[in-house]
C-alpha angles and dihedrals in degrees: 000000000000137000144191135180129188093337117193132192139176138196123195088329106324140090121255093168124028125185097331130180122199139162123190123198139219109257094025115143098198139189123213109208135170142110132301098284112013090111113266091144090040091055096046089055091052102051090045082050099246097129142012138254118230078232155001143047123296114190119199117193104247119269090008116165114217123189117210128199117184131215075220119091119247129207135203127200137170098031135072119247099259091045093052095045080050095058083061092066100067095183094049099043091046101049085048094065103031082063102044088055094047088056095045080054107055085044077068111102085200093070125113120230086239093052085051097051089054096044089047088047085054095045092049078050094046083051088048088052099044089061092048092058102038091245095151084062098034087096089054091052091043084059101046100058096036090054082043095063098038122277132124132236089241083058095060097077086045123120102249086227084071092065126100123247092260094044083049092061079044089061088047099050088044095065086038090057096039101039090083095247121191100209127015134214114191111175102195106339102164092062095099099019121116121222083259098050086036096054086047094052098049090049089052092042090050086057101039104117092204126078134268150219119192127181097180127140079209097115091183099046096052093040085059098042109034135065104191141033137233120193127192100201125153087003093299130110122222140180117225120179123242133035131293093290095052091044093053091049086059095046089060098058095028080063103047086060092051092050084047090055104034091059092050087054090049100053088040088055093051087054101062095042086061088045089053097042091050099055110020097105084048103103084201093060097038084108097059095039106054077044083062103042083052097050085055087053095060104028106110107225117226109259098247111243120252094246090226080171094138122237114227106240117173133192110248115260099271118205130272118263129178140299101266107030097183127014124173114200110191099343119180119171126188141180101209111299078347113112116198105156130024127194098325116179115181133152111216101213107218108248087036110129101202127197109211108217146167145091117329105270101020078112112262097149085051096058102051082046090069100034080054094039086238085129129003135234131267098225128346137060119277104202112201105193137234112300089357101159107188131202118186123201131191132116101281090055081052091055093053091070112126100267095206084061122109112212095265090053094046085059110035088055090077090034125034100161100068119077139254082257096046086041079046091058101046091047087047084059098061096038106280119133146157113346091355086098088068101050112109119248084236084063095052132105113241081248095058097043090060089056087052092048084051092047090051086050086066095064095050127118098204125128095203109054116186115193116180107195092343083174107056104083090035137104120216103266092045089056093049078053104059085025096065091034088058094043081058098038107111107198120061137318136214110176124180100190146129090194103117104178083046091052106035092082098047123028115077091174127061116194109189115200113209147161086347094306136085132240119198118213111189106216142050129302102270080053083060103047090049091056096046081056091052081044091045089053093042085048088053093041091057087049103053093034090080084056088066098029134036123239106258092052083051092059097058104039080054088048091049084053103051086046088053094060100034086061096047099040100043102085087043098055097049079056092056101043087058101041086056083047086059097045097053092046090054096045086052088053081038090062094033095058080045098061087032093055095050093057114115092216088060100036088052093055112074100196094049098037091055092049089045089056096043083055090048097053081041098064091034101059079046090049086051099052087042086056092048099045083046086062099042100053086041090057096038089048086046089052095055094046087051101050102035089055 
């Protein structure tokens, strides 16, 4: 489908590509790897034809369609959405309008017997057509991908001007999926996706006949989606099979090999510059000599490896805070006529780690606002607990560093006791190096601001940290990074992300935020996958159970249903509800006996002090049966819901 011989590119004077030789087939998922600056963008550009090689042949199958979505964002203006995606689809659009002006035309008086003939032949053609290429279900299929990817109905008759930066690349990626391309290229399309939108694409992705090229730092998403790898390393390209986790198992052993070999060239290099340096004033060796100066000229050195071996870097021990470090009680939050939010209530448990997910707008962003005091509620009461210290990260709290700041004093401003090596190192692990320390934040890209911002994150003390869309501006070593120094972090955890492979480790709490309201799934994200499946089939069920019986016979067998738990579930959840009375009202005497205990005036005093002790071990082994028995009526409530429906 595609070919390229002896490619060649260069890049403010060096080569990124060199003599390359690359075929790609018809059906290859494929994905781009390599790392920041080796050219993967740059690549993608020149096979779409964006931009030029200094040299070589690239042979594109005749009539090819090719697909392109840029890092870059697009935007679209003087047209509605369904309009736009329409103008993708060149045969549709086309036969549209033809027959709508060959309708207009036989309206026409003016027109002969002979000139009608030939306009109701070509509409009898343009029908013909229009079943060839689908046209009558091309509005069905218009829908399903735009919903798909997020949009409403009601969005459909929207100006595409009035859509944000990240909904304009979803109007892009819509006419890419829908113009019937025969290969893809997508730089970086999970950057503005929500888990919803995400899950869809991969499905649709997994079943695209064509093939497909994918720059993306989402592990999860391209090993889903791709079934083979293409690495630019040393300025060559190669295929390896498999997806991004086969190809990394290969890397590591590919690597240690070059290590292996790069060190016995080194030491024989060393050799025969002794050998040179010994005997080069000897007039009986000259011969030997100039044949070993020779043989270092040409010898190719081995590229050195980019070390992506991660430092372990950890958060420093916060301090403790208290049992419950955020709580909402009746929380509503509106922009204007705008609801966002509607009469949340939530207890946020200290030690959870939370991933904040749902559809793009349900208000994600909103919520951690709140939980941070960036912005305050409507209506309703935000608790923040006893010794609850709170950092907030997201990209307008990247773009409120000092500006002024180089990358040292950025960093040194929230940590003053590590020095200008161990700041060196952070900033090294978010791709920084050299004399980019030095560089001023004024001088920074919005991207690199954020990884400022992240590095800064690793000096707080705070016990609560909130991270809205910590990825998108990460490669793949400086996620493992903050990935392993969160799984480690041993205070509280907020985290806005889509990002799967980046969560699964750390999160053992999912919130959803829905239709204004939250739904807490407790456990962790592939938990929470697996629920939004069972949802998904409850959700077709419903759909197909009208075609079997009619409305009025659904709504009683939904009504039975309701009754049936209800029944079985009443006495449990009174249980419950006091059972979660008790335990709030223990882990306040709890707190209570904490500050109490830590009062000089009580831990003096030896007889207090004990009695003090013997009331807090007390409330602790209750606390422990109320958790448990927490545990045991949910499950059990959980059970009977399961199994009656």
């Amino acid at each position: 489908m595609i070919d390229i011989k002896d490619l060649s590119v260069q890049f403010t004077g060096e080569n990124l590509f060199e003599d390359v030789n690359l075929k790609i087939s018809i059906h290859e998922k494929i994905a781009l790897v390599g790392s920041n600056g080796t050219g993967k963008s740059t690549l993608l550009k020149i096979i779409y034809g964006l931009e030029r090689p200094e040299s070589g042949i690239i042979n594109r199958q005749k009539g090819i369609r090719i697909g392109y979505l840029p890092q870059d964002l697009i935007s679209f203006k003087n047209n509605t959405l369904l309009n736009e995606i329409k103008s993708a689809l060149p045969d549709i659009n086309y036969l549209d309008i033809r027959e709508n002006e060959i309708l207009e035309q036989l309206g026409s008086i003016d027109l002969t017997d002979s000139d009608r003939i030939e306009l109701l032949e070509e509409l009898g053609d343009i029908h013909y057509k229009k079943e060839e290429v689908d046209f009558y279900s091309a509005d069905s299929k218009i829908e399903k991908v735009l919903v798909g990817l997020g949009f409403s109905e009601q969005d459909f008759v929207r100006n595409t001007e009035e859509f944000s930066g990240g909904w304009q690349m979803r109007i892009q990626l819509a006419k890419i999926l829908l113009a019937e391309n025969d290969i893809i290229l997508l730089d970086e399309p999970t950057n503005h996706l929500d888990i919803d939108t995400l899950s869809w694409l991969e499905e649709y992705l997994q079943n695209y006949k064509g093939s497909l090229i994918i720059i993306s730092h989402d592990r999860h998403f391209i090993n889903s989606v791709t079934n083979k790898t293409l690495e630019i390393f040393n300025r060559q390209l190669s295929f390896y099979p498999g997806n991004y986790s086969s190809f990394l198992t290969f890397k590591i052993e590919r690597d240690e090999q070059l290590r292996a070999q790069k060190k016995n060239q080194e030491k024989k290099y060393k050799e025969i510059e002794k050998f040179i340096e010994r005997f080069k004033y000897k007039a009986s060796k000259a011969r030997q000599v100039q044949s070993r100066i020779k043989m270092l000229e040409k010898t190719e050195m081995i590229g050195l490896i980019e070390d992506e071996k991660l430092i372990d870097l950890k958060f420093p021990d916060p301090p403790r805070s208290g049992v419950i470090p955020i709580e909402f009680n009746n929380i509503s939050k509106f922009y204007d006529n705008l609801k966002v939010l509607e009469k949340v209530n939530l207890q946020i448990e200290r030690g959870d780690k939370i991933a904040i997910v749902g559809p793009n707008g349900a208000g994600k962003s909103t919520l951690v606002k709140i939980i941070g005091s960036v912005i305050q509620p409507s209506s309703g009461e935000l608790k923040i607990g006893y010794n609850t210290l709170i950092s907030y990260y997201e990209q307008e709290v990247a773009d409120s560093i000092n500006p002024e700041f180089d990358l040292l004093d950025a960093l040194m401003e929230i940590n003053d006791e590590l020095s200008p090596g161990q700041l060196r190192t952070i900033l090294g692990s978010f791709l920084f190096s050299g004399d980019d320390v030095y560089k001023k934040i004024k001088v920074l890209s919005g991207g690199e601001k954020s990884r400022v911002a992240l590095s800064r994150l690793l000096l707080t003390k705070s016990n609560l940290i909130i991270l809205d869309e910590p990825t998108n501006h990460l490669d793949f070593s400086s996620k493992e990074l903050l990935k392993n120094a969160l799984v480690n972090f041993s205070g509280t955890l907020i985290i806005v992300s889509h990002d799967i492979d980046f969560l699964t480790p750390i999160v053992n709490k999912v919130i959803e935020i829905r239709t204004h309201k939250v739904n807490v799934y407790p456990g962790g994200i592939e938990y929470y996958l697996q629920k939004r499946i069972e949802r998904s089939n409850i959700h077709e069920e419903i759909k197909i159970q009208p075609l079997r019986t009619n409305r009025k016979d659904q709504k009683r067998i939904e009504a039975d249903l309701r009754q049936r738990i209800y029944n079985q579930t009443k006495d449990l959840k009174q249980s419950l509800l006091k059972c979660e009375d008790d335990i709030s009202n223990l882990e306040k005497s709890k707190d209570k006996l904490e500050i109490q205990l830590s009062d000089p005036l009580i831990f003096t005093n030896s007889l207090l002090s004990k009695e003090k002790n013997n009331d807090y071990e007390n409330i602790k082994k209750q606390l422990n049966h109320s958790y448990d028995l927490w545990s045991e009526l949910t499950n059990k409530i959980e059970e009977i819901e399961k199994t009656v429906s």
